[in-house]
VEXZAPA-649883 format. One record per residue (C-alpha): x, y, z. Coordinates in pm, whole numbers, padded with zeros to 5 digits, always signed. Example, Ala and Ser with C-alpha at 12.3 -4.5 7.8 and 13.67 -1.06 7.14 Angstrom:
BEGIN
+01230-00450+00780;+01367-00106+00714;
% end
This chain:
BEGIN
-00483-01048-04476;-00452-00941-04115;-00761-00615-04065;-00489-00460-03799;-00127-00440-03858;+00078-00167-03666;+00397-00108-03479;+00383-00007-03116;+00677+00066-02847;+00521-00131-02561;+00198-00414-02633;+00087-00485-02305;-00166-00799-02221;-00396-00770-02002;-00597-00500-01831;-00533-00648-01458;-00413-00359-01253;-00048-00399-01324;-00103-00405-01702;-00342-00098-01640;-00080+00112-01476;+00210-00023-01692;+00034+00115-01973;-00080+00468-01879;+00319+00478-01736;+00495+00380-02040;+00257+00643-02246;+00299+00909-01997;+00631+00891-02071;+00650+00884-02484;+00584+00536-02553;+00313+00427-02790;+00134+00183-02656;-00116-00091-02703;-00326-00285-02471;-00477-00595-02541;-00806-00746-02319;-00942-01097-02388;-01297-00983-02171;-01526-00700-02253;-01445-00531-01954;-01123-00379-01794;-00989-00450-01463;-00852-00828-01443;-00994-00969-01130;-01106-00628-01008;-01362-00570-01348;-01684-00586-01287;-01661-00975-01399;-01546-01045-01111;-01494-00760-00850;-01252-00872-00621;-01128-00564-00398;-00839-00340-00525;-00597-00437-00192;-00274-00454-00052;+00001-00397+00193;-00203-00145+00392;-00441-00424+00489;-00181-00485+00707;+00025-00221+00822;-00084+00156+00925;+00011+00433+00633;+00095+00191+00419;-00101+00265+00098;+00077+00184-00239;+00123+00517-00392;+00172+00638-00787;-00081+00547-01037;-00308+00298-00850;-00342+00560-00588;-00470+00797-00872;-00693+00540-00978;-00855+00451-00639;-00872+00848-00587;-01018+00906-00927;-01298+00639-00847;-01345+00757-00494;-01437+01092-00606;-01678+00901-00903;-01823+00688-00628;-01747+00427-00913;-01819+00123-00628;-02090-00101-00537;-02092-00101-00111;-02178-00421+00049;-02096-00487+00400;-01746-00562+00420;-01691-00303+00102;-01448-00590+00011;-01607-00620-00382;-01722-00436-00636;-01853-00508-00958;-02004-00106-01045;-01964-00059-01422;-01834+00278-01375;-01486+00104-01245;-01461-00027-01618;-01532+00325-01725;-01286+00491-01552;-00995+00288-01632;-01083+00314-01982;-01102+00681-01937;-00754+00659-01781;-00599+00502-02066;-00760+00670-02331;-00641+01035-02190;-00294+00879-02238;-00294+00724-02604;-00336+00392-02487;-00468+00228-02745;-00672-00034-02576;-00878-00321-02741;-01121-00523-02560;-01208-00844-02649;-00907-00905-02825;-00696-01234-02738;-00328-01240-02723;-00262-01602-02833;+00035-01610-03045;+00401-01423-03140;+00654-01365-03391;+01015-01404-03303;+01311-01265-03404;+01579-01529-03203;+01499-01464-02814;+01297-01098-02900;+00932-01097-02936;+00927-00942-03286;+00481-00920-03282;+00220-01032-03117;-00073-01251-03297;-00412-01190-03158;-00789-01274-03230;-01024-00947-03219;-01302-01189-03112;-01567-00939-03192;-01529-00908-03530;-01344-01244-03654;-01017-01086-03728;-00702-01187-03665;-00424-00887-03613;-00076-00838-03557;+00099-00558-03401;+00469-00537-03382;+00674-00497-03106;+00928-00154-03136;+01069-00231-02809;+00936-00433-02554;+00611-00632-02477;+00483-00643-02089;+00252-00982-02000;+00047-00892-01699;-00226-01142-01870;-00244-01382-01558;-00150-01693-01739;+00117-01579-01928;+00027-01720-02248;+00237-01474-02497;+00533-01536-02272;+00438-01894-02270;+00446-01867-02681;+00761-01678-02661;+00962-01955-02520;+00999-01750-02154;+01116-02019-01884;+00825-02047-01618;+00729-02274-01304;+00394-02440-01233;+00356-02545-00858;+00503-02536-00475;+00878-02585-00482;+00982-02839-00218;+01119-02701+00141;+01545-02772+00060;+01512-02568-00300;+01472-02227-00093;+01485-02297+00265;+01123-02168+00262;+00967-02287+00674;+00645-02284+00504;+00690-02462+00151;+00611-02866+00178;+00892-03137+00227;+00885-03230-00190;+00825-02976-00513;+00474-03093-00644;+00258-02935-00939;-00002-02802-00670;-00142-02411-00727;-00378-02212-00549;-00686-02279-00649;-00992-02041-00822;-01336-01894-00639;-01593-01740-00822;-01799-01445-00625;-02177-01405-00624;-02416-01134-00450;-02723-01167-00259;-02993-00945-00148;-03252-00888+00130;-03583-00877-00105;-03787-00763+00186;-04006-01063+00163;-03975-01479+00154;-03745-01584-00204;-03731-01938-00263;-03443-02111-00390;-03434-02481-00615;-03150-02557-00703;-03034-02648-01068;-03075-02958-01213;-02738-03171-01157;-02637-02922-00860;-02372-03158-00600;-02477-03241-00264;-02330-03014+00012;-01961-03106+00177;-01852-02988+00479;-01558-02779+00356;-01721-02507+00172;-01777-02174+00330;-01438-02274+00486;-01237-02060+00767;-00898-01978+00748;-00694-02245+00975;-00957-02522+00946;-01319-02660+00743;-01658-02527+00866;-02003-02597+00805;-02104-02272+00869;-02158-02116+00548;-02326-01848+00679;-02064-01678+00871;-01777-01799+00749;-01630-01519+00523;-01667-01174+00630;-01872-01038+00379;-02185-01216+00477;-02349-01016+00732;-02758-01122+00775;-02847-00799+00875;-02703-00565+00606;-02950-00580+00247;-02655-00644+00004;-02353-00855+00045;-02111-01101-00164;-02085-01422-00136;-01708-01589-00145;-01768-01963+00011;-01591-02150-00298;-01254-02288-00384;-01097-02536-00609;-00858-02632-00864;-00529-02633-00688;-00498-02973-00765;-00546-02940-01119;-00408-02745-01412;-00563-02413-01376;-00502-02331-01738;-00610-02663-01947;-00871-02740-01673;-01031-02412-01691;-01334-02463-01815;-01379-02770-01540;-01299-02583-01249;-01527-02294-01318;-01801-02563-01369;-01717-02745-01022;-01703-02367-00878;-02085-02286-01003;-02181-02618-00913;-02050-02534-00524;-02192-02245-00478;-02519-02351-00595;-02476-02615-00302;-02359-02406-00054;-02653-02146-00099;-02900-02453-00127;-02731-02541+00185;-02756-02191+00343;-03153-02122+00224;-03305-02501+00261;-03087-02692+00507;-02894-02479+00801;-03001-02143+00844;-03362-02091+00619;-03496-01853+00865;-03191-01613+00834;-03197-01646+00490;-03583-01638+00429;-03568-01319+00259;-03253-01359+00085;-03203-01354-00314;-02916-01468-00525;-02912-01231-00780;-02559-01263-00937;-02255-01496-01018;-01936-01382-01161;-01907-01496-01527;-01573-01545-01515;-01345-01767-01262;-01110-01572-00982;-00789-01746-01068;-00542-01720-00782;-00195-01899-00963;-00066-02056-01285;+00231-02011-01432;+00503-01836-01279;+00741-01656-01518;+01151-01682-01409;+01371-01352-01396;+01720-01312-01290;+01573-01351-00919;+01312-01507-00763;+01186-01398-00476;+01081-01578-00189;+00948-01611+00120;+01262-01592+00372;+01274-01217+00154;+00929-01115+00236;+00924-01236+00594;+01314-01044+00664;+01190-00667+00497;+01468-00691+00244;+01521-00402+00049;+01680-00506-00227;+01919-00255-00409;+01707-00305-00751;+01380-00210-00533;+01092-00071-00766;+00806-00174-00563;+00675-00330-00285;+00432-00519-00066;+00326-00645+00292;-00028-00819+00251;+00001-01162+00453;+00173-01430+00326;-00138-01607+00245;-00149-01913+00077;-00435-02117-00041;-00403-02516+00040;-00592-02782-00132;-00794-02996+00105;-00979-03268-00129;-01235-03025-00365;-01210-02739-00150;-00914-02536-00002;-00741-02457+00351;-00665-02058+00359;-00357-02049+00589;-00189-01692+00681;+00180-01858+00703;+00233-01488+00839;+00235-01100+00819;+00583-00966+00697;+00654-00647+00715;+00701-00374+00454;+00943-00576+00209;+01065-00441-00139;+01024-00619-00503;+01321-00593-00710;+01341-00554-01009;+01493-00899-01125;+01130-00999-01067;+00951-00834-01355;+01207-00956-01652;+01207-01225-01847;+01572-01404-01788;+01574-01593-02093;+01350-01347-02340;+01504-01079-02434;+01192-00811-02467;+00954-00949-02237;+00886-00766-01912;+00655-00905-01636;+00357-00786-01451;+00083-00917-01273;+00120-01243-01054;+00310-01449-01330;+00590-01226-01193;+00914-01417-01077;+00862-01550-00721;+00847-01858-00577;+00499-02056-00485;+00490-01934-00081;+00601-01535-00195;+00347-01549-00403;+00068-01539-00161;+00207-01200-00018;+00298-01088-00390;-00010-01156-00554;-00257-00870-00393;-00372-00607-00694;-00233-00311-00512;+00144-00473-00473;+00111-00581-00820;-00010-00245-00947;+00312-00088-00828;+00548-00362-01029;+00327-00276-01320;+00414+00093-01299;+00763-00015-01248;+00746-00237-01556;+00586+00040-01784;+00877+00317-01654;+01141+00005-01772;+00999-00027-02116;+01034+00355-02149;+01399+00335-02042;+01426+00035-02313;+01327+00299-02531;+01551+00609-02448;+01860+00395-02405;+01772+00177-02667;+01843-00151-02438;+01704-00487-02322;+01556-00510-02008;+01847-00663-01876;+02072-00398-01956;+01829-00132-01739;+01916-00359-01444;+02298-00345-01548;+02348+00006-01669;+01991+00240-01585;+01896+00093-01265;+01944+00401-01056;+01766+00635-01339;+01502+00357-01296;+01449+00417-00942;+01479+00784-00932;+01200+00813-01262;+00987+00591-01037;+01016+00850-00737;+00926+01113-01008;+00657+00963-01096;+00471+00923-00703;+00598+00586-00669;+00710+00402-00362;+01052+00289-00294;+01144+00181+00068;+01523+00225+00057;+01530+00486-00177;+01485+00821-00113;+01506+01166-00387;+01874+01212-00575;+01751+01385-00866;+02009+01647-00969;+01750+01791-01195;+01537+01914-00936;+01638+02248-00779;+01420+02263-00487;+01676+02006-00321;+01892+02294-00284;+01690+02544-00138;+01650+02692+00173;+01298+02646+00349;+01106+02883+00561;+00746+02764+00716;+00473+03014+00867;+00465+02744+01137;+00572+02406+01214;+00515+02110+01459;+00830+01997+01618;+00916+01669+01810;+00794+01776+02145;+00506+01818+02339;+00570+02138+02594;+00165+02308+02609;+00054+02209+02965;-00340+02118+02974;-00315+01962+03308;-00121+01763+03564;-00124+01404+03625;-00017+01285+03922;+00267+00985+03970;+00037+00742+04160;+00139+00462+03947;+00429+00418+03667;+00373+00608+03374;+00575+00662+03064;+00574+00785+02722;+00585+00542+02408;+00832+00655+02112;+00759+00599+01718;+01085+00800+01664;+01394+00901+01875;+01796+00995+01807;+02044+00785+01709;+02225+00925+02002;+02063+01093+02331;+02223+01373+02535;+01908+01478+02760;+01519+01475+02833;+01319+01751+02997;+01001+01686+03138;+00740+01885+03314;+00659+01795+03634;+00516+01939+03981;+00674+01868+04359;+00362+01876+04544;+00503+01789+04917;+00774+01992+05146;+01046+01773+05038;+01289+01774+04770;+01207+01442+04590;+01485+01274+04343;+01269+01134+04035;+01485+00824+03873;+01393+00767+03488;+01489+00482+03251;+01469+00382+02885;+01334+00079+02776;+01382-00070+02422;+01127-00267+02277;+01244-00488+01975;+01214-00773+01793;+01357-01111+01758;+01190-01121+01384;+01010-00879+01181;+00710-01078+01093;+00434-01170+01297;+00171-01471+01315;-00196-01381+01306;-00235-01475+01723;-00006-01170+01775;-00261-00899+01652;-00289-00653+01953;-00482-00371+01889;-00345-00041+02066;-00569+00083+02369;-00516+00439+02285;-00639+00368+01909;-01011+00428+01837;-01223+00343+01490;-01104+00107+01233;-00813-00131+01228;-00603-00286+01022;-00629-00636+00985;-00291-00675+01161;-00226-00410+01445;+00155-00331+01527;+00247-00143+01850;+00014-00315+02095;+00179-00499+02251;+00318-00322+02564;+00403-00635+02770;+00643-00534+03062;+00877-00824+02992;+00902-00723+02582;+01082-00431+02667;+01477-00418+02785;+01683-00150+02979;+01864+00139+02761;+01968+00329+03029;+01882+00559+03320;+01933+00914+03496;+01787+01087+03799;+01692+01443+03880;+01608+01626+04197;+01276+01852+04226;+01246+02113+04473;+00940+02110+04707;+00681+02358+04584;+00842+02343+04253;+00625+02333+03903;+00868+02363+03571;+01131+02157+03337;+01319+01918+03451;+01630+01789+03318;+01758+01447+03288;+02139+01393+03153;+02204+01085+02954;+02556+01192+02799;+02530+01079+02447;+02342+00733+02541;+02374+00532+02176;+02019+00427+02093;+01899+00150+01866;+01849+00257+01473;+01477+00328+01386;+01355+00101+01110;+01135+00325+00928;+00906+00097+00791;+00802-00076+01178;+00570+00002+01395;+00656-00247+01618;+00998-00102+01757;+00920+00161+02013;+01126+00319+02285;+00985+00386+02671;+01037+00691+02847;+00960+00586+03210;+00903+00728+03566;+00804+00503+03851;+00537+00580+04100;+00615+00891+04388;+00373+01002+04592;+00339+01410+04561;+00490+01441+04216;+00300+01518+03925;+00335+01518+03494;+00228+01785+03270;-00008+01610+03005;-00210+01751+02679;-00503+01599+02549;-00388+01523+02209;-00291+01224+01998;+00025+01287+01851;+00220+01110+01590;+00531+01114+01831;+00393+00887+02067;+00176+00831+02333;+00183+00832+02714;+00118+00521+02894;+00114+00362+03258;+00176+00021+03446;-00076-00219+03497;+00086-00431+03763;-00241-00689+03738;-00210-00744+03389;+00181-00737+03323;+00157-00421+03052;+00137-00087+02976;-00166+00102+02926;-00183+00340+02599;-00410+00662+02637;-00477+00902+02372;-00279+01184+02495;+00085+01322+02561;+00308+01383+02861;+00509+01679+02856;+00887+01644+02716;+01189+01773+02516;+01422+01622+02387;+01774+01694+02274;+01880+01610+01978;+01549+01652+01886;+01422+01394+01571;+01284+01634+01268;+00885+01554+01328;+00692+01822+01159;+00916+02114+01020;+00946+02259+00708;+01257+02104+00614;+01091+01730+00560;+00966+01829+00189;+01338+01816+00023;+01410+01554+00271;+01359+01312-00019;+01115+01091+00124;+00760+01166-00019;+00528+00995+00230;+00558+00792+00599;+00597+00408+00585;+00497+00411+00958;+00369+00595+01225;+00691+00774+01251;+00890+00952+01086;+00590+01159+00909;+00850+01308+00652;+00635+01592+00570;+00573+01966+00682;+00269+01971+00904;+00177+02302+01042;+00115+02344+01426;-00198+02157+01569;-00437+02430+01676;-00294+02715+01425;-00567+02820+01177;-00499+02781+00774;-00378+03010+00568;-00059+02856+00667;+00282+02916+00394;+00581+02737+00296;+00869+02914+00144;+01160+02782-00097;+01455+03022-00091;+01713+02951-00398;+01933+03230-00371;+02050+03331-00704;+01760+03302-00980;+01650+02979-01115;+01497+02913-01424;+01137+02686-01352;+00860+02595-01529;+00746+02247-01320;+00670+02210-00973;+00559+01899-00817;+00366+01894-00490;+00220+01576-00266;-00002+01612+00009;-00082+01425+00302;-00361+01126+00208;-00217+00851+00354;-00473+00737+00671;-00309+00485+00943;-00648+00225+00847;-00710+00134+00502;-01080+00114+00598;-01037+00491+00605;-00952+00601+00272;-01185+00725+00098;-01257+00465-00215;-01248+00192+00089;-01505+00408+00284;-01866+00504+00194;-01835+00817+00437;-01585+01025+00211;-01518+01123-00130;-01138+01244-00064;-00923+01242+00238;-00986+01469+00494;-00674+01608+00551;-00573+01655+00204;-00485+01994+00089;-00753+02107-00138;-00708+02487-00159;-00383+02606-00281;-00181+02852-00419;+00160+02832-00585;+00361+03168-00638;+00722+03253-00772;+00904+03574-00635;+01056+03794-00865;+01211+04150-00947;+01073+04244-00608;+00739+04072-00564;+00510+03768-00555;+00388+03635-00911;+00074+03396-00945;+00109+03069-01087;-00138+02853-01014;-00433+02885-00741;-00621+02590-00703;-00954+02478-00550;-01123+02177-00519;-00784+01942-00489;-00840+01563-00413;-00532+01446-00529;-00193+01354-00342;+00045+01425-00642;+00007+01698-00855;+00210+01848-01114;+00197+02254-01245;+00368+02300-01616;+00376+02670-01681;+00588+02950-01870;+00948+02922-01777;+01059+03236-01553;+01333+03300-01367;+01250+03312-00953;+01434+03355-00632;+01180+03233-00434;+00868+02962-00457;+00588+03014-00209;+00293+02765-00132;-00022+02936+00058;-00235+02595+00225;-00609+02765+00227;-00770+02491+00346;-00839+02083+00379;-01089+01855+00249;-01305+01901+00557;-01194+02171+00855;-01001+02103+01151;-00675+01998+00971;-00276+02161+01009;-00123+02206+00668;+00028+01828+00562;+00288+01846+00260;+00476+01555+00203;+00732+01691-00104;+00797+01983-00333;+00976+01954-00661;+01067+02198-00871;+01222+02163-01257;+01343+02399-01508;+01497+02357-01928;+01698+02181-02021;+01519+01840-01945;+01570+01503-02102;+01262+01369-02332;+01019+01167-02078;+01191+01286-01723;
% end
C-alpha cells in the first residue's frame, strides 16, 4: 500500500528556480500544491550541490533584472547574506540558499518533499491523472493525484517523458528553422555537463597526488570561449591567484552522448578531468602560483546544460531571440547571450553565436502540445537547440516558471486545459502576471479592477525631461552635442543655453543625427563600453559606440545670438517626424549637435542624468566623446522623464536607460518628498500595491550580486501610506526598514478621496524619491486576483 496518497491542484517536479517560483505562484494564488525534489537540497543547479550563479538577461543589458518572485528571492537572500563570495561572485554553494527557498515555500503551503523521485504517472487518455514517486529516504513509494495540472521543471523531463509528451533530443539542422547558427544536418548532439569545484589559499605549501586511475591532461580543458587553451589557470574568470577562495569551472563533456542514460559516465569522465586539470595546474604548468592552493570541494552532482526538449504549440528559436519579438502570448522573457556549448572531441567549444536583445517568451513555450495537463518549466521548455542557449539562464527560466504556476491557477478558476488559457484567458494571464511584479515587454497595466488608473496625480516635486540649472559654461571650441535615451515622436523646437562672447551677432546652425541599427543583436567584438560610464559593466555594453559615420542626418535649424548675449535660445524644427523609441534598446540614440564657433559658449551641469549625456567630436579618432554631465536644453514636446504621472502609466519598471517610467523626485531636493492620488468621488480600498526603484544599470551592482550591500541603495525604505477622508489624512501603514521592490498593504476597507505616499528616506542617503507603480484595489474581487 502506497505510505502517501493525496490529491493536489498543481504537483510540480523539481526545485530548479522555475519549479521554485511556479510553486510559491500557483499557492499564492489558491492552489494546493506539491513539490517534488529527487536531491536533499533545493535549488536545481543553483543548490548548494552545485552552485551555479542565479543569472540572466541583465548580464547583458543595463536595468534589465527579471522581476516578480526570483527578484524576491535574490532580495530575500541578499538581505540573509545567504552566499558564499569568491572572486567573480559567479557561485555559491552557502547552505542558507537551501534554507531560504524552503522557507519560501513553506510560508506558502507548498508542500515540498526532498528526496523524493518523480519516476512514473497515471493517465487518464492524454491527462496526467497522478504522479508515481519513490520517497528515497524512507523506501516508500507514493502517489499524489493530479486535481488540475502538473508543471515539469525537473531538467530531464522524465514525468513528461512517462506521460507520452512529444520532445526533441539534439541540434535541428540549418533548413528546419532558418537558424544562421544551427549546423547544415539535424544530429542528436546536446550541450554537454561541467561539474564545479572550489579551491583555497591555505597560507602555506598543499600538495596534490592525484587519484589512482586519474587521465592524463589534454589540451582542451580549461578551454576559452572561441577556441582550446592550455591555460587552465586563467582561463575562466573565476580563477583569480591572488584572491583566497575561488571556483573552479575548467570541465565539459557529454554533448556527444546521451546526457540522460549516460549520466552516470559523464559525471565520472567530468571528476576524472578535473582531477587532471588541477594535477595539471599544481604539478605541471603553474606549481608556484598554485603552491599554496587546496582543493577542498567538488560538486556531487553533474551541471547538466540540455536533454530533452519538451514541444508546445511553438517553438521558439533563434531568428526570435536575435529580432526582440514580442510575441502577443508574452509571459516572460530573456536576453542572456545566445550561448551555445559545442562538442570538440571530450571537451567543448563555448561559442557566444550573439547578444540579442530584450526578446519575449510566449507562452506556447511552457505547454505541453500533445498532453493535455502538463505545463513546462525549466530548460525542457519548447525551443529549439540554438534558443536554448539564450533560454536556458536560471533567471529567464525563473520568470516562465512564475508564468507557468499563474497558468495552472487559471486552469483552476476556469476549469480549463492549458491550451484553452492560450485560447480563451490569455489576456487575464498577462494582466495576473503584471499583478503579480512580473515582467512583460509589450504589455503594459489594463486592469479595470484597479482604481488608481483613474486618478489624478499630484507630486511634491518632480524631475522633468530637461536640464535648465546652469553650473557653468563651456565654450564651442570643438563640436559638442548631447546624446538622447528618449525623445518625441514628433519635434517642434529645442532651446539651449548658450553665451555670445564676441561683438558680433553669430548664427549657431544645429542638426539631428539618428543613430540606428541595421539589426538588434550584436556579436561579442562590438562591446564598447561608454566613456562617460564609471564602475561595473555589463558583460555586453550598449550605447558606446559613438562612431561619427553610425549616425545619419534628421534634420537641422539655425538661430542667431546677439553679441554680449547669455540666455535661451530657440531652434524651430516645425513638427520634424522622429524615429520611434524602442524601449527595450540602448543602442538607438538621437544627437543634438552644434559645430565648433569661436566666442560662443554652452551652459553645462555636472550631473549624470538618465536623459542623456553631452558629448564632443574627436576628429583624430572618428567619434564622439561621452562625459558625465549635461548641456543645457528644453525641449518641446517634452518626453514624460520623471513626473508623477509615470506610476499609472502602466509600466512598472525601465527596460533601458530610458524611459525610467517611474516618479523620481528632483535631484538635489531633500526627502520627505509626497505623491498624491486624487479619485474624485469616494472609492472603496482595502489593497494598495507599491514598487520602488531597485533596478541598477550593472548586475554586478545589485545587492545579492555584490558583497558591498544588503539592499539597493536607492530603494525606498521609509514610507508612509495614508487615505484622506471626511476632511483629513488617515494612517494606514508606516513602514521602516523596506528592502523590497514590490510590496503589497491589505487593510480594513474604507472609503477615500484621496491616497497619499510620504518617501522618508532611501536605503543609504543621497537618493530622490524613485516609485515605479501604485495600485490600488477595493471589494468586490475575484478569488486569487
Amino acid at each position: 500500500m502506497d505510505a502517501y496518497d493525496r490529491t493536489v491542484d498543481v504537483v510540480v517536479i523539481g526545485s530548479g528556480m522555475a519549479g521554485v517560483c511556479s510553486a510559491i505562484q500557483a499557492a499564492r494564488l489558491g492552489c494546493s500544491v506539491a513539490l517534488l525534489e529527487k536531491d536533499e537540497v533545493l535549488g536545481g543547479n543553483s543548490s548548494p550541490n552545485l552552485g551555479v550563479h542565479v543569472s540572466g538577461a541583465h548580464s547583458f543589458h543595463p536595468y534589465a533584472c527579471e522581476t516578480g518572485i526570483i527578484n524576491e528571492i535574490e532580495e530575500e537572500a541578499a538581505r540573509l547574506n545567504a552566499k558564499i563570495f569568491t572572486h567573480g561572485y559567479h557561485y555559491n554553494i552557502a547552505r542558507q540558499w537551501d534554507s531560504l527557498l524552503m522557507w519560501m515555500m513553506d510560508r506558502e503551503g507548498v508542500d515540498v518533499r526532498r528526496r523524493t523521485y518523480a519516476r512514473d504517472v497515471v493517465m487518464d487518455g492524454t491527462r496526467i491523472e497522478a504522479v508515481i514517486a519513490d520517497d528515497m529516504a524512507t523506501y516508500t513509494t507514493i502517489k499524489i493525484r493530479v486535481g488540475v495540472a502538473v508543471i515539469d521543471a525537473s531538467g530531464d523531463g522524465q514525468i513528461a517523458c512517462s506521460a507520452g509528451a512529444d520532445f526533441r533530443v539534439g541540434r535541428e539542422g540549418a533548413s528546419e528553422f532558418g537558424e544562421r547558427g544551427a549546423p547544415g544536418k539535424a544530429d542528436a548532439i546536446t550541450m554537454g555537463t561541467s561539474v564545479t569545484a572550489l579551491v583555497r589559499k591555505a597560507g602555506h605549501p598543499v600538495d596534490f597526488v592525484p587519484p589512482p586511475g586519474t587521465p592524463p591532461f589534454e589540451v582542451g580543458y580549461g578551454y576559452g570561449r572561441d577556441e582550446v587553451s592550455d591555460d587552465c589557470l586563467r582561463a575562466h574568470a573565476a580563477w583569480n591567484p591572488d584572491h583566497d577562495l575561488c571556483f573552479l569551472y575548467h570541465t565539459e563533456t557529454g554533448g556527444e552522448m546521451d546526457t540522460i542514460m549516460d549520466e552516470h559516465e559523464i559525471y565520472e569522465r567530468l571528476i576524472g578531468q578535473l582531477y587532471s586539470v588541477w594535477n595539471h595546474i599544481k604539478n605541471d604548468a603553474h606549481p608556484e602560483e598554485s603552491r599554496n592552493w587546496e582543493l577542498v570541494w567538488v560538486s556531487p552532482k553533474a551541471g547538466k546544460r540540455e536533454s530533452r526538449r519538451f514541444i508546445g504549440d511553438y517553438i521558439l528559436t533563434q531568428n526570435d531571440v536575435e529580432s526582440g519579438r514580442i510575441f502577443e502570448d508574452e509571459v516572460a522573457y530573456g536576453g542572456y547571450a545566445v550561448d551555445v556549448h559545442d562538442p570538440v572531441g571530450r571537451q567543448a567549444k563555448v561559442r557566444f553565436h550573439s547578444v540579442p536583445p530584450l526578446y519575449s517568451i510566449p507562452y506556447r513555450c511552457i505547454y505541453s502540445r500533445n498532453v493535455e495537463n502538463l505545463l513546462l518549466g525549466g530548460r525542457l521548455i519548447s525551443v529549439s537547440h540554438m534558443a536554448l542557449g539564450t533560454v536556458r539562464l536560471q533567471r529567464t527560466l525563473a520568470s516562465g516558471g512564475q508564468a507557468a504556476g499563474a497558468a495552472a491557477y487559471l486552469c483552476k478558476k476556469h476549469r480549463c486545459t492549458p491550451r484553452e488559457v492560450y485560447v480563451r484567458h490569455i489576456e487575464e494571464l498577462k494582466q495576473l502576471l503584471l499583478k503579480n511584479d512580473a515582467t512583460l515587454l509589450g504589455t503594459g497595466n489594463r486592469d479595470e479592477m484597479d482604481m488608481a488608473r483613474r486618478a489624478e496625480v499630484r507630486a511634491s516635486s518632480e524631475q522633468r525631461f530637461e536640464c535648465i540649472e546652469c553650473e557653468g559654461m563651456i565654450p564651442l571650441d570643438r563640436a559638442r552635442g548631447i546624446i538622447f535615451w528618449d525623445w518625441p515622436r514628433s519635434l517642434d523646437e529645442i532651446s539651449l543655453y548658450l553665451r555670445n562672447g564676441t561683438g558680433e551677432t553669430i548664427t549657431v546652425p544645429v542638426d539631428l543625427q539618428f543613430f540606428g541599427v541595421d539589426r538588434k543583436w550584436k556579436s561579442t567584438d562590438e562591446n564598447v563600453k561608454p566613456d562617460h560610464l564609471q564602475g561595473h559593466f555589463n558583460r555586453m555594453c550598449w550605447g558606446g559606440n559613438t562612431d561619427f559615420d553610425r549616425f545619419s542626418p534628421l534634420g537641422s535649424s539655425e538661430s542667431s545670438i546677439e553679441p554680449g548675449r547669455e540666455g535661451w535660445v530657440r531652434f524651430e524644427f516645425d513638427g520634424l517626424e522622429l524615429p520611434e523609441k524602442d524601449p527595450c534598446l540602448d543602442e538607438e540614440r538621437l544627437l543634438l549637435r552644434v559645430p565648433e564657433l569661436e566666442g560662443l559658449s554652452w551652459g553645462s551641469r555636472a550631473v549624470l542624468m538618465d536623459i542623456g549625456v553631452r558629448c564632443w567630436a574627436s576628429p583624430d579618432d572618428g567619434r564622439y566623446v561621452t562625459e558625465p554631465e549635461m548641456h543645457l536644453f528644453k525641449i518641446s514636446p517634452r518626453p514624460v522623464y520623471g513626473e508623477g504621472l509615470n506610476v499609472i502609466n502602466g509600466r512598472s519598471r525601465r527596460y533601458s536607460t530610458n524611459p525610467v517610467n517611474m516618479w523620481m523626485s528632483r535631484i538635489g531636493e531633500m526627502l520627505p518628498q509626497e505623491l498624491v492620488l486624487e479619485f474624485g468621488e469616494p472609492v472603496a480600498i482595502d489593497e494598495v500595491h507599491l514598487t520602488f526603484d531597485t533596478l541598477h544599470r550593472a548586475y554586478r551592482d545589485m545587492p545579492f550580486n555584490s558583497p558591498e550591500r544588503r539592499a539597493s541603495g536607492m530603494c525606498v525604505s521609509d514610507y508612509r501610506l495614508d487615505s484622506f477622508s471626511d476632511g483629513r489624512w488617515w494612517g494606514i501603514e508606516n513602514v521602516r526598514d523596506n528592502y523590497r521592490r514590490f510590496r503589497v498593504h491589505k487593510f480594513e476597507e474604507r472609503v477615500v478621496s484621496k491616497l497619499r505616499l510620504s518617501v522618508l528616506a532611501t536605503a543609504e542617503n543621497g537618493w530622490e524619491a524613485r516609485v515605479y507603480q501604485v495600485r490600488a484595489y477595493g471589494p468586490p474581487r475575484q478569488e486569487g486576483t
